[in-house]
TORTOR-629606 format. One record per atom (N, C-alpha, C): residue number from 1; residue in three letters; atom name; x, y, z. Coordinates in steps of 0.05 Angstrom, whole numbers, plus 32768, in hexadecimal, padded with zeros to 4 digits. Example, Ala and Ser with C-alpha at 12.3 -4.5 7.8 and 13.67 -1.06 7.14 Angstrom:
{pt 1,'Ala','N',{8108,7F8E,809C}},
{pt 1,'Ala','CA',{80F6,7FA6,809C}},
{pt 1,'Ala','C',{8108,7FBE,809C}},
{pt 2,'Ser','N',{8101,7FD3,808E}},
{pt 2,'Ser','CA',{8111,7FEB,808F}},
{pt 2,'Ser','C',{8102,8001,809D}},
***
This chain:
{pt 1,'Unk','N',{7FAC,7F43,7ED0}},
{pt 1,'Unk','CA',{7FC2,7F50,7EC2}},
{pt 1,'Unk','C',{7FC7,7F40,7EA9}},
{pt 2,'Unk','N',{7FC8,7F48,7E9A}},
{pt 2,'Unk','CA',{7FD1,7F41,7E79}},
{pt 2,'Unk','C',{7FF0,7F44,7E70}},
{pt 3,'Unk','N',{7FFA,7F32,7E74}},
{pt 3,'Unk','CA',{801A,7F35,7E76}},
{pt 3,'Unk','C',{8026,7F2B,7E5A}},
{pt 4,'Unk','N',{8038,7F3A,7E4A}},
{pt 4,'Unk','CA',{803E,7F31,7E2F}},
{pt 4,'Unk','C',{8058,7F22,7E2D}},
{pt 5,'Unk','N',{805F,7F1E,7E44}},
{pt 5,'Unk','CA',{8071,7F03,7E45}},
{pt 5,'Unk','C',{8064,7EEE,7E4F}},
{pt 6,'Unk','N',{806A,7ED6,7E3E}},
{pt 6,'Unk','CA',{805E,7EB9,7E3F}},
{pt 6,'Unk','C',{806A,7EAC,7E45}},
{pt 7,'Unk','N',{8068,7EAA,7E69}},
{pt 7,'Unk','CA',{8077,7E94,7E72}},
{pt 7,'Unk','C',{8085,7E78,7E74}},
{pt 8,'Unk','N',{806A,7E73,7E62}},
{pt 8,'Unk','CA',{8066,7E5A,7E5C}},
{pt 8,'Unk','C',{807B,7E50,7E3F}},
{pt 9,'Unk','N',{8088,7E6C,7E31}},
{pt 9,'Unk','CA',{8095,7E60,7E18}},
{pt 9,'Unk','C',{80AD,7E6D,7E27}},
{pt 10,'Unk','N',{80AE,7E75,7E37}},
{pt 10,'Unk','CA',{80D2,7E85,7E4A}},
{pt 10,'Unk','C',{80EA,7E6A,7E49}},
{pt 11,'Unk','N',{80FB,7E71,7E47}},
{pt 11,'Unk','CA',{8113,7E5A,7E3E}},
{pt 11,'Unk','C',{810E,7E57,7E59}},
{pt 12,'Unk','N',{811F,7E3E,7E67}},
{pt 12,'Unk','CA',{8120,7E39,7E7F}},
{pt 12,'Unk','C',{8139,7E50,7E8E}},
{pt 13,'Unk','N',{814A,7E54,7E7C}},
{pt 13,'Unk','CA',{815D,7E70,7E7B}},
{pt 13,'Unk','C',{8152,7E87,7E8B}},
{pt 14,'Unk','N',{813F,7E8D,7E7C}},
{pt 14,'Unk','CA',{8130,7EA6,7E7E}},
{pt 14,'Unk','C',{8122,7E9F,7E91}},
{pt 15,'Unk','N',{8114,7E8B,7EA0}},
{pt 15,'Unk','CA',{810C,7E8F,7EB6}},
{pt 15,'Unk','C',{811C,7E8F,7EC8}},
{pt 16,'Unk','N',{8138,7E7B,7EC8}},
{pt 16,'Unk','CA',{8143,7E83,7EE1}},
{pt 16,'Unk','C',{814E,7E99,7EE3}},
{pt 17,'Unk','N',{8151,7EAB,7ED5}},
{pt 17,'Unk','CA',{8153,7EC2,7ECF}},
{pt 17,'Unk','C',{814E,7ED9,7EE2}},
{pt 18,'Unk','N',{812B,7EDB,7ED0}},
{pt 18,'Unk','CA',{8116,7EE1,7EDB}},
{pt 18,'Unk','C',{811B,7EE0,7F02}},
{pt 19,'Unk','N',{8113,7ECA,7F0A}},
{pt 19,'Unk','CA',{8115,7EC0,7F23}},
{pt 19,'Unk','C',{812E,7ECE,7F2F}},
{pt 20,'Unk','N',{8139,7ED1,7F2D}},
{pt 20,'Unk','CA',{815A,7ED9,7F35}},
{pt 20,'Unk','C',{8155,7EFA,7F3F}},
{pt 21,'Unk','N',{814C,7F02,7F25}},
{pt 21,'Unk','CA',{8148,7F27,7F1D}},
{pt 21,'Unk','C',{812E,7F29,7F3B}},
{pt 22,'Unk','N',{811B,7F1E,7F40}},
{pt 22,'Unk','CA',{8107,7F1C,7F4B}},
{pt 22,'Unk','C',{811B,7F1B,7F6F}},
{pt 23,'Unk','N',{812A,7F10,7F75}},
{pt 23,'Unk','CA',{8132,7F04,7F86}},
{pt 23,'Unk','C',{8148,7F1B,7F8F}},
{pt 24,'Unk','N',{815B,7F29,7F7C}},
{pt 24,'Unk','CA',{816E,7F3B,7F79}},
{pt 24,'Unk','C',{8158,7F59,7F7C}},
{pt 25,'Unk','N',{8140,7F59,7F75}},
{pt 25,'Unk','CA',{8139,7F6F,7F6E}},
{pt 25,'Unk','C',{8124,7F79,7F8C}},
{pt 26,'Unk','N',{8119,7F5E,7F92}},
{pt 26,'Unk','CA',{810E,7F66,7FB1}},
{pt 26,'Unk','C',{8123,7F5B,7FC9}},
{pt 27,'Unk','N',{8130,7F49,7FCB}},
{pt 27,'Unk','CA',{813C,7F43,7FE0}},
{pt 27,'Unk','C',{812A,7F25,7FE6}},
{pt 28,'Unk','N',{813C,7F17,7FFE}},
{pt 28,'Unk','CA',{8135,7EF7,7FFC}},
{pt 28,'Unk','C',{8113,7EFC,801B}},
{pt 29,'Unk','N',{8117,7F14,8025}},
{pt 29,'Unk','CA',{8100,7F12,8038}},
{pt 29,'Unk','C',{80E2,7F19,8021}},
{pt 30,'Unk','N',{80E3,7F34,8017}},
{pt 30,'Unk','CA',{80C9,7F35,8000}},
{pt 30,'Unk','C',{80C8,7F1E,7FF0}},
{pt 31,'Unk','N',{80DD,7F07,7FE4}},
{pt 31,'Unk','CA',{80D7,7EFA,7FD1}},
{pt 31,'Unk','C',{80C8,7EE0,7FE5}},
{pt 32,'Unk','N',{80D2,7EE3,7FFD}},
{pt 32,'Unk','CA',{80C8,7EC8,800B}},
{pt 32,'Unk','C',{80AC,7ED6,8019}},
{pt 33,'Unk','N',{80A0,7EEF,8017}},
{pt 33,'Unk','CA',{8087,7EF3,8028}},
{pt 33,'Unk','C',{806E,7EE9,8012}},
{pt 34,'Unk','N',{8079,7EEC,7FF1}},
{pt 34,'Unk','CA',{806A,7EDE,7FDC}},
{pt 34,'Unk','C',{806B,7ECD,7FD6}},
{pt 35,'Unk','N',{807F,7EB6,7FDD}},
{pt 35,'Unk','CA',{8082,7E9F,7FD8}},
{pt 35,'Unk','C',{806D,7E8B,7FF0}},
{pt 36,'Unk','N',{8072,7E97,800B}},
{pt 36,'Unk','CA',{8063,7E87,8021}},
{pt 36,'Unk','C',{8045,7E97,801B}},
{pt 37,'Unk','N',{8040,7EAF,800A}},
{pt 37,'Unk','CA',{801F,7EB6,800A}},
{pt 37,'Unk','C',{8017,7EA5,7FED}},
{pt 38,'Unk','N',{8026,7EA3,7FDD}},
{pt 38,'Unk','CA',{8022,7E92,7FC9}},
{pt 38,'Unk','C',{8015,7E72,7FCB}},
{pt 39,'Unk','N',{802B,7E6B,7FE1}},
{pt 39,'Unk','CA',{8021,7E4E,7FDC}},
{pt 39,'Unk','C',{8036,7E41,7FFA}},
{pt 40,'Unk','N',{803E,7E47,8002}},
{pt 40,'Unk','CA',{8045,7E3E,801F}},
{pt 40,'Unk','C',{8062,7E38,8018}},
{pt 41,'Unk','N',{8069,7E3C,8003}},
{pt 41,'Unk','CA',{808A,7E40,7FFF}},
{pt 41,'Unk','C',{80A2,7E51,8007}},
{pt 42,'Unk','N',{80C2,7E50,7FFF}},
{pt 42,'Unk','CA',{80CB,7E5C,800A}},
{pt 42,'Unk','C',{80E7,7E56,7FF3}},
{pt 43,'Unk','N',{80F5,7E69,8005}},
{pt 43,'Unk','CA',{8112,7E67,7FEE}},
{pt 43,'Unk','C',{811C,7E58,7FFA}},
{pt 44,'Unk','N',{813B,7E45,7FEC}},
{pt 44,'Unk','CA',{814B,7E31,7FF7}},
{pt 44,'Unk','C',{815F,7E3A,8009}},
{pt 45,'Unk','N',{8176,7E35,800E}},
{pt 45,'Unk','CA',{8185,7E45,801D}},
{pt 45,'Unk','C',{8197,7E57,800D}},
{pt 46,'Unk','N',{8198,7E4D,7FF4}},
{pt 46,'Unk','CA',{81A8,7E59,7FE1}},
{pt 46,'Unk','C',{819A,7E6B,7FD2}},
{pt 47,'Unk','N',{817E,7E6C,7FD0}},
{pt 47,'Unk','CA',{8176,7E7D,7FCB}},
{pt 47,'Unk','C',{8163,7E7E,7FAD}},
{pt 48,'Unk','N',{8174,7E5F,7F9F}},
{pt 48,'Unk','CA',{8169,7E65,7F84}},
{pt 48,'Unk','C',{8158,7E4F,7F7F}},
{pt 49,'Unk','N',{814D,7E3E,7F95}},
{pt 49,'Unk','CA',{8133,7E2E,7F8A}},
{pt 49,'Unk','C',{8113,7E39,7F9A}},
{pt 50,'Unk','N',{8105,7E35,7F9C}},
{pt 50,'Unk','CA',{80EB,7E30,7FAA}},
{pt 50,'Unk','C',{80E8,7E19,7FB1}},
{pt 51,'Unk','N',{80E8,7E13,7FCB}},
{pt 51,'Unk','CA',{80DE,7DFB,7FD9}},
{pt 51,'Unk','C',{80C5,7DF8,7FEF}},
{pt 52,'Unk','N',{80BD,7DE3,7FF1}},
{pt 52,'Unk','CA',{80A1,7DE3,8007}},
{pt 52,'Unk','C',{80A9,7DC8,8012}},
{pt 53,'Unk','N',{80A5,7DCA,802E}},
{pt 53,'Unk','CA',{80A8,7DB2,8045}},
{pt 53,'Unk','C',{8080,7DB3,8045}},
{pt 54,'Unk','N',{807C,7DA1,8036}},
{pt 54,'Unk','CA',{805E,7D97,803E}},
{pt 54,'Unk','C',{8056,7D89,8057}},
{pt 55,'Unk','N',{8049,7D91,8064}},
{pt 55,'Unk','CA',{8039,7D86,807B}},
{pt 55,'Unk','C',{804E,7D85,808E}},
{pt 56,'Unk','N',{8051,7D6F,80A8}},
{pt 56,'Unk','CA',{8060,7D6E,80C3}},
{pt 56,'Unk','C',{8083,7D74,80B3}},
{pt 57,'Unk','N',{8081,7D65,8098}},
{pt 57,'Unk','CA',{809A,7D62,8096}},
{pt 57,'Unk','C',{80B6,7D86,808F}},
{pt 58,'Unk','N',{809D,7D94,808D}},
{pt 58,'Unk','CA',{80AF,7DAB,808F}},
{pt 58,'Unk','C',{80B3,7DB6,80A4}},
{pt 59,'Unk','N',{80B4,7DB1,80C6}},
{pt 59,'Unk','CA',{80B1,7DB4,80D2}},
{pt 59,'Unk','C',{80C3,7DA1,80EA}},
{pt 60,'Unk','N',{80C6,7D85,80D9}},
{pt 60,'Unk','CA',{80DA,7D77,80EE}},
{pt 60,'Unk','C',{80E2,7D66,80E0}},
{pt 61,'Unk','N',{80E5,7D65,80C1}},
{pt 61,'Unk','CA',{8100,7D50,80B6}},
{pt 61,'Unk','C',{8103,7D67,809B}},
{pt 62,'Unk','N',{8115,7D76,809E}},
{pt 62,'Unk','CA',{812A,7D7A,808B}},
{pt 62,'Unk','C',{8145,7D78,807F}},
{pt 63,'Unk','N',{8146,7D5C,8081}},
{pt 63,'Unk','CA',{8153,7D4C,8075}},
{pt 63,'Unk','C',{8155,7D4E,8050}},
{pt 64,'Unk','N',{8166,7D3B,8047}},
{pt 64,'Unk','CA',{816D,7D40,802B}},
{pt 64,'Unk','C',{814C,7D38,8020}},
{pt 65,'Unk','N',{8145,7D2A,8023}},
{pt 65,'Unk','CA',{812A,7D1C,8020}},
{pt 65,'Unk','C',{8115,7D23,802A}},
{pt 66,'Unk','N',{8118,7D2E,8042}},
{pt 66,'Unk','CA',{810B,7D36,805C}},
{pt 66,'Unk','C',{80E7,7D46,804C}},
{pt 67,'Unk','N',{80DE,7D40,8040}},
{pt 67,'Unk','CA',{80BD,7D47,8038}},
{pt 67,'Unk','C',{80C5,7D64,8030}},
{pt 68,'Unk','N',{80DC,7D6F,801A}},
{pt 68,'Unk','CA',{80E7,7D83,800C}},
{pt 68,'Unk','C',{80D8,7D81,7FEB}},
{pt 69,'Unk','N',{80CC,7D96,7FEB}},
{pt 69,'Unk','CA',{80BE,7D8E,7FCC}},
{pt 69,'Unk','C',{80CF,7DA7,7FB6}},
{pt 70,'Unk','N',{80D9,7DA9,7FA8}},
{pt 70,'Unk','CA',{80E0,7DBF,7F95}},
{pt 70,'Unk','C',{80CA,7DC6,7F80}},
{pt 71,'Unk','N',{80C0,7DE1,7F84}},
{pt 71,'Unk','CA',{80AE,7DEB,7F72}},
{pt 71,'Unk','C',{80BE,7E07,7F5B}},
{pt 72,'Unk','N',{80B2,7DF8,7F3F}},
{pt 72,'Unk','CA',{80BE,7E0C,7F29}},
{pt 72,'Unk','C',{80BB,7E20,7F2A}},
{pt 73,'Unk','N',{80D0,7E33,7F26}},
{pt 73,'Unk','CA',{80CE,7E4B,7F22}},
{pt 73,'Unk','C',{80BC,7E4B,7F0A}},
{pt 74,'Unk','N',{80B7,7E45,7EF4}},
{pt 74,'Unk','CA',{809E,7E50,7EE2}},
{pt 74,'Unk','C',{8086,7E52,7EE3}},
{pt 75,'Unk','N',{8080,7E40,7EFE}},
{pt 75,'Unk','CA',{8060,7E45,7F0A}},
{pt 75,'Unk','C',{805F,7E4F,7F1A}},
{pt 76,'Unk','N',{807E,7E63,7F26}},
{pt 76,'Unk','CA',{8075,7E75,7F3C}},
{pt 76,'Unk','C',{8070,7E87,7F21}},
{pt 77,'Unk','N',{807C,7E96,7F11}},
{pt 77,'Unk','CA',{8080,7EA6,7F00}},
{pt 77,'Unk','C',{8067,7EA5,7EF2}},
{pt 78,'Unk','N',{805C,7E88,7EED}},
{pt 78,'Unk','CA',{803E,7E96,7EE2}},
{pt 78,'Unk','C',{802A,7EA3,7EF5}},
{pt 79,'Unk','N',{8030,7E90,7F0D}},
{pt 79,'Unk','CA',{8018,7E9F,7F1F}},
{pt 79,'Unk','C',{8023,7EBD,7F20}},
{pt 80,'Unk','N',{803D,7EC7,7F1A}},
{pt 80,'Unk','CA',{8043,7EDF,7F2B}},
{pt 80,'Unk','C',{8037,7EFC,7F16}},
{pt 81,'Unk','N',{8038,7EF1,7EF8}},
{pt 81,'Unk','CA',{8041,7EFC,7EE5}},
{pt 81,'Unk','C',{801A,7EFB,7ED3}},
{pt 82,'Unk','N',{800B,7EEA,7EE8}},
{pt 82,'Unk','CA',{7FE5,7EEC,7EE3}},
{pt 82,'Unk','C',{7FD8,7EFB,7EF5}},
{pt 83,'Unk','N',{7FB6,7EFE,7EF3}},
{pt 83,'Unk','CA',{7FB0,7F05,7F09}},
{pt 83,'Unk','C',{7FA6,7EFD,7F24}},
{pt 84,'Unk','N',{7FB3,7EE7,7F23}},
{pt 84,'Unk','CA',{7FB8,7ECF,7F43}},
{pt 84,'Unk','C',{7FC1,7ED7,7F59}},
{pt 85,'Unk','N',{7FCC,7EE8,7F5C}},
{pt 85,'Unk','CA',{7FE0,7EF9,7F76}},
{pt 85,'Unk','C',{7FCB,7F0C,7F80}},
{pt 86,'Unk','N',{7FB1,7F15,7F77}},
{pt 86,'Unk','CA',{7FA0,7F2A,7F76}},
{pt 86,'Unk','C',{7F7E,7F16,7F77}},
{pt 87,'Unk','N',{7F82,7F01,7F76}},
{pt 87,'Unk','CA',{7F66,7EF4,7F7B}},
{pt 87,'Unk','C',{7F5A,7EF0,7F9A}},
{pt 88,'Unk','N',{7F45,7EFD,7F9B}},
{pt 88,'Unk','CA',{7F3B,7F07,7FAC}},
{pt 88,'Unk','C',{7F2C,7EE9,7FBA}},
{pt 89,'Unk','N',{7F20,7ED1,7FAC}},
{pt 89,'Unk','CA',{7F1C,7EBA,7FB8}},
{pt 89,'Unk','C',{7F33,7EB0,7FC6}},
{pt 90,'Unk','N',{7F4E,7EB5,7FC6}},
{pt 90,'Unk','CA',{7F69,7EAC,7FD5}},
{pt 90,'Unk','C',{7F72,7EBF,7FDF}},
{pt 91,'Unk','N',{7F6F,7ED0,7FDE}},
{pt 91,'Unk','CA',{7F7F,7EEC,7FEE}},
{pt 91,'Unk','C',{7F6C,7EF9,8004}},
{pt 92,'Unk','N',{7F5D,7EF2,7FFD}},
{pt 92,'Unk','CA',{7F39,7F06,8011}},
{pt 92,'Unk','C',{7F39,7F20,7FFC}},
{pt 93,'Unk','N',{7F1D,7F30,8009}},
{pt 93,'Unk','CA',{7F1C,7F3C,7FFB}},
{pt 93,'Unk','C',{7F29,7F55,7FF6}},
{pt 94,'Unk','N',{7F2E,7F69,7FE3}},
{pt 94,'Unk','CA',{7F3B,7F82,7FE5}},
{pt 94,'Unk','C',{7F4F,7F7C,7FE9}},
{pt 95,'Unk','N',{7F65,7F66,7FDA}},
{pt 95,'Unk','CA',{7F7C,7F5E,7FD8}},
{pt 95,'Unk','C',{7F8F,7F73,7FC7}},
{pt 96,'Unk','N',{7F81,7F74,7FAF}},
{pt 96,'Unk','CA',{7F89,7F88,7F9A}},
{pt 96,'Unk','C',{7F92,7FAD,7FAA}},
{pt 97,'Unk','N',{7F86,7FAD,7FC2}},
{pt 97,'Unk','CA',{7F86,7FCD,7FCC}},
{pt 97,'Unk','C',{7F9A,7FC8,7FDF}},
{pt 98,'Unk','N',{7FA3,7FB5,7FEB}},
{pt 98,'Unk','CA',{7FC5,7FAB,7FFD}},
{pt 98,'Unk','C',{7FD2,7FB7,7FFE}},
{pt 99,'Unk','N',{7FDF,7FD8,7FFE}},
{pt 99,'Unk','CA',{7FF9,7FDB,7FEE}},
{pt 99,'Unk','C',{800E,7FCD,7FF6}},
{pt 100,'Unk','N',{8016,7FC0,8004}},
{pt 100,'Unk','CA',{8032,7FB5,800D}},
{pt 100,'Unk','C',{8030,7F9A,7FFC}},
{pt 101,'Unk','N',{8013,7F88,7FF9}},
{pt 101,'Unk','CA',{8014,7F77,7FE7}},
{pt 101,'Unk','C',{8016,7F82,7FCE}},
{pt 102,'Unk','N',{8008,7F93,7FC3}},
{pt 102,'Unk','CA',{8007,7FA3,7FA2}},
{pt 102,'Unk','C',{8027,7FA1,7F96}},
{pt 103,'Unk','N',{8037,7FAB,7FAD}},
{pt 103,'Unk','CA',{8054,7FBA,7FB0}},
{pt 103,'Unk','C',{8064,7FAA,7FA3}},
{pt 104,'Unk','N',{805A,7F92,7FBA}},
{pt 104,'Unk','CA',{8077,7F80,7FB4}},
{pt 104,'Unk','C',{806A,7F6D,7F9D}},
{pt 105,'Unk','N',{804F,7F6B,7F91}},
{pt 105,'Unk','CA',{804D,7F5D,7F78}},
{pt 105,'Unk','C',{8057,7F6B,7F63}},
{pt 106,'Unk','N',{8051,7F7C,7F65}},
{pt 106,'Unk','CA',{805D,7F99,7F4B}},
{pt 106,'Unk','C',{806F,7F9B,7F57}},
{pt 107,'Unk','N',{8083,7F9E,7F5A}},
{pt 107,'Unk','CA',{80A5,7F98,7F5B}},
{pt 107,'Unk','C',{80AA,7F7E,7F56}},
{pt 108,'Unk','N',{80AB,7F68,7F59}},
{pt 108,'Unk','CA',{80AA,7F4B,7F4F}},
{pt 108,'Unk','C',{80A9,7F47,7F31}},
{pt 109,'Unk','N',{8093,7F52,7F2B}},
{pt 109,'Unk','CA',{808C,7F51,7F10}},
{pt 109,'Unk','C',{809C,7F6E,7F01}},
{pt 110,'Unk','N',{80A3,7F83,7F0F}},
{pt 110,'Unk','CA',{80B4,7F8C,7EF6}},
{pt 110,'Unk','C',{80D0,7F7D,7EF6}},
{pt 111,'Unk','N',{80D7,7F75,7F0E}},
{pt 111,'Unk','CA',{80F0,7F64,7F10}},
{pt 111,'Unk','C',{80EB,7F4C,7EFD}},
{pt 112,'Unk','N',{80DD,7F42,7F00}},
{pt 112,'Unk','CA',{80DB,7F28,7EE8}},
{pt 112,'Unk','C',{80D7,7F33,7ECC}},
{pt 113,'Unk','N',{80D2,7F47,7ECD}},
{pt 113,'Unk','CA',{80CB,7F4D,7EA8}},
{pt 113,'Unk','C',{80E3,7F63,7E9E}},
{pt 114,'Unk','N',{80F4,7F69,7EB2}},
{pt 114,'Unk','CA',{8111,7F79,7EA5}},
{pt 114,'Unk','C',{811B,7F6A,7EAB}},
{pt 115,'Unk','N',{812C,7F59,7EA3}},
{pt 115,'Unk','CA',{813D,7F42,7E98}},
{pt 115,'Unk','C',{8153,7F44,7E81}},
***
């Protein structure tokens, strides 16, 4: 996908933005079935960061410290907003023909790009 917003020059504004509209626009279960197929993440309790408990520690110390990593919303937004969500070496094959995956990437991404 060839996307004419450049995430990479997006104010930090505009992405949390972005992120929000994405979050408002599918609900916190679709935003978290792409976040944990993405990359083993998930939303906070509040809703407005991405976090990952790497290895044992997500699992039995969530604590303030507890092995809690915060990942940027602008490298979910690039992976979401390329054609990375649709690569067939990470997804298996015939990823692109999913519709329930197709669905909720194309909804994500019009939610991120009407802002």
């Amino acid at each position: 996908m060839s996307c004419s917003v450049s995430v990479s020059s997006m104010s930090n504004l505009a992405v949390g933005k972005a992120f929000s509209a994405i979050i408002k626009g599918l609900g916190r279960d679709d935003v978290g079935e792409i976040l944990f197929n993405w990359n083993e993440s998930q939303l906070n309790e509040d809703g407005d960061k991405i976090i990952n408990y790497p290895g044992r520690d997500g699992r039995y110390s969530r604590g303030k410290e507890g092995g809690k990593v915060i990942i940027g919303k602008r490298e979910f937004l690039m992976w979401l907003l390329s054609d990375a969500p649709f690569d067939e070496k990470v997804y298996g094959a015939n990823i692109g023909s999913d519709p329930e995956w197709t669905t909720l990437i194309r909804r994500a991404r019009e939610a991120a790009l009407n802002i």
